[in-house]
C-alpha positions in Angstrom: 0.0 0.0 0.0 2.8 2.8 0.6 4.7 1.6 -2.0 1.8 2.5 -4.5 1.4 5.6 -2.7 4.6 6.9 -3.2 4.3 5.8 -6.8 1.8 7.9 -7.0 3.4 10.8 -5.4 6.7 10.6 -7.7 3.9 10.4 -10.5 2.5 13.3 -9.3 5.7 15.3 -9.1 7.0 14.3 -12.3 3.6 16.0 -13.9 5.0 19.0 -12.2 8.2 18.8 -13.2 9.5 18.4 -9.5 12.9 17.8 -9.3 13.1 15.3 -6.6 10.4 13.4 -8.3 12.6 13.0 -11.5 15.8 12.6 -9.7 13.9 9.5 -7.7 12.5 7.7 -10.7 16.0 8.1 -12.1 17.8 7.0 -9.6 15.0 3.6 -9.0 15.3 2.5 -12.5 18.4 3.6 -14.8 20.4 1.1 -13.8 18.5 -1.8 -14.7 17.6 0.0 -18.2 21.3 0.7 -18.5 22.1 -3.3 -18.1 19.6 -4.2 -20.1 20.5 -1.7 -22.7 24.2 -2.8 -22.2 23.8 -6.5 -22.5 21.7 -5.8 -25.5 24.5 -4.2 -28.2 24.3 -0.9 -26.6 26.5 1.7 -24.9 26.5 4.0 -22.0 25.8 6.8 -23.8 22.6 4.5 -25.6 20.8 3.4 -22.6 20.8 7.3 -21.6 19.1 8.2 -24.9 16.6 5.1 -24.7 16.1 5.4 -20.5 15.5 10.0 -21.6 12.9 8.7 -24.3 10.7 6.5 -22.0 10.7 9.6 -19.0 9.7 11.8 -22.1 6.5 9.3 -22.5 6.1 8.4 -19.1 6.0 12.5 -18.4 3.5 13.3 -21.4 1.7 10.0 -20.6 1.2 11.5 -16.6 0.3 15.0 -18.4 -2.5 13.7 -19.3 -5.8 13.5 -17.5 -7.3 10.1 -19.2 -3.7 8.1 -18.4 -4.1 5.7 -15.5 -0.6 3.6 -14.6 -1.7 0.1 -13.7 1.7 -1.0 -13.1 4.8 -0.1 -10.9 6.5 2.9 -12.2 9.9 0.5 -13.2 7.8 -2.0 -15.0 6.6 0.6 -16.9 9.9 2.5 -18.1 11.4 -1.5 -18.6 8.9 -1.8 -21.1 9.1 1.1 -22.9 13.1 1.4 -23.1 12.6 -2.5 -24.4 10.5 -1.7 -27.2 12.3 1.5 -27.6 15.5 -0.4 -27.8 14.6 -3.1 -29.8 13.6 -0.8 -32.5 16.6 1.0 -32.2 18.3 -2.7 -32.9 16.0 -3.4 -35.5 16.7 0.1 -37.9 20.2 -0.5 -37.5 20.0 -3.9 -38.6 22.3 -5.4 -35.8 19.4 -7.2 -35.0 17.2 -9.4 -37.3 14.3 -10.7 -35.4 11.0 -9.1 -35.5 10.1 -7.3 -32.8 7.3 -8.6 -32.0 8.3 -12.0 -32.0 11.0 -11.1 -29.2 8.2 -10.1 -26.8 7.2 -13.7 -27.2 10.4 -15.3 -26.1 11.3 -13.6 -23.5 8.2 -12.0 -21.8 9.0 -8.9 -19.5 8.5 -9.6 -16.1 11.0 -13.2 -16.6 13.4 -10.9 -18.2 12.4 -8.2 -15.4 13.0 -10.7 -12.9 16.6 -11.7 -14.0 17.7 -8.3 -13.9 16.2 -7.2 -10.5 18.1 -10.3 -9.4 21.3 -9.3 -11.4 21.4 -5.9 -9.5 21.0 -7.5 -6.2 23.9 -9.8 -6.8 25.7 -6.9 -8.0 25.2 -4.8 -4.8 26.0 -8.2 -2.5 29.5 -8.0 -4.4 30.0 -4.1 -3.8 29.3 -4.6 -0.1 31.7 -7.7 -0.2 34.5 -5.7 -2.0 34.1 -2.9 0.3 34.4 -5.1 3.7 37.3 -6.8 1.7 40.0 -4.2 2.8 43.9 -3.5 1.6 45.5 -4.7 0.2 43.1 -7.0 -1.4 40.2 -4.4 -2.6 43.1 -2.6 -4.9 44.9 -5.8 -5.9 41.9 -7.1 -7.2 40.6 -4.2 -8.7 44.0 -3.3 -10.0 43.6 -7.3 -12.0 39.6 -7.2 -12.5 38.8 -3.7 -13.4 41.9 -1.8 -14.5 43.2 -5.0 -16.0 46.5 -4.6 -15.0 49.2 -7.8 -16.0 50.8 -9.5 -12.8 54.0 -8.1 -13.7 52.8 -4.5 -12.9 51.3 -5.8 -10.2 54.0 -6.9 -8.3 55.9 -4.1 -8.8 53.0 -1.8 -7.5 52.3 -3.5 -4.7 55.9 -4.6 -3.7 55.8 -8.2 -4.7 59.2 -10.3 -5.6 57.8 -11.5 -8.9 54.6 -11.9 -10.7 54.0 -15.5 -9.2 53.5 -14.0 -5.6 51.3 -11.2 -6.8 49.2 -14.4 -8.9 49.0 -16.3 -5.4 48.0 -13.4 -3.5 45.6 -12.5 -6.1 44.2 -16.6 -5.7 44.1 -15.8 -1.4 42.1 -12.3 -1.7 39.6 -14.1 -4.1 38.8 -16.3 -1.9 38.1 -14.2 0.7 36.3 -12.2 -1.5 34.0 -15.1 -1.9 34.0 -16.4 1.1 32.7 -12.8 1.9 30.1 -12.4 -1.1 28.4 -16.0 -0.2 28.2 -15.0 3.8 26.3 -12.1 2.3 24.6 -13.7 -0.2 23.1 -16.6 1.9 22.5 -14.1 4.6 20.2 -12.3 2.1 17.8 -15.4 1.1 
């Protein structure tokens, strides 16, 4: 019940081009449009286009007086940035199934579902990486995300050789998941 009343105040103060109100429904649903858009051909820079699009026709939708939301407010955008991007794929030819048979493979809450649960193992990570500490956060980063060789590796973080820094990198991993799946299960 508050959940659909606060939909229905960010709806409200999106008609009125409230700030907070946009900056909420922003903030609620980019990211899964941005994964969705990312795993689907796309760029950054794409899902922002596709995600500015659907708050364009959620905003002139909520303008109106006849339009009535019988959905949450993320199902909603999903669904319109999926069509939106889908046609995107379609015109450029990268993509060569209809469109409407797509919505009959994967239908939108499944595909909804996956992603909510994508994010969520996402954030369990984060938290894991951030209770990780040094040297093992930046090691690992410095492997995983700047994707750094063990050579430089060792020399950054003061290692004899490149072997050490591999068999630290093997002991901060698993901590790392020893963290994630205390987290994880913890979450169930």
């Amino acid at each position: 019940m508050k959940a659909e009343f606060s939909e229905q105040v960010l709806l409200k103060g999106l008609a009125k081009n409230d700030a907070k109100a946009i900056e909420t429904i922003y903030k609620n649903n980019f990211n899964m449009v941005q994964s969705f858009v990312l795993n689907n051909n796309g760029s950054y820079d794409d899902a922002r286009d596709i995600f500015q699009e659907a708050m364009i026709v959620l905003y002139e939708n909520v303008k109106s007086e006849k339009f009535v939301l019988t959905c949450q407010i993320k199902t909603y955008l999903y669904s319109i940035c999926r069509r939106l991007w889908l046609k995107r794929l379609q015109y450029a030819n990268r993509f060569t199934t209809q469109v409407e048979s797509l919505e009959e493979t994967v239908p939108i809450e499944e595909d909804l579902e996956h992603q909510e649960k994508r994010n969520l193992d996402f954030a369990i990570m984060e938290r894991a990486l951030g209770s990780l500490g040094e040297p093992c956060k930046s090691l690992l980063e410095a492997y995983y995300l700047q994707k750094k060789d063990m050579t430089d590796i060792a020399s950054i973080f003061g290692y004899t050789n490149a072997d050490n820094a591999k068999n630290q990198k093997y002991k901060c991993l698993i901590r790392l998941k020893k963290l994630f799946f205390s987290q994880y299960n913890i979450g169930e």
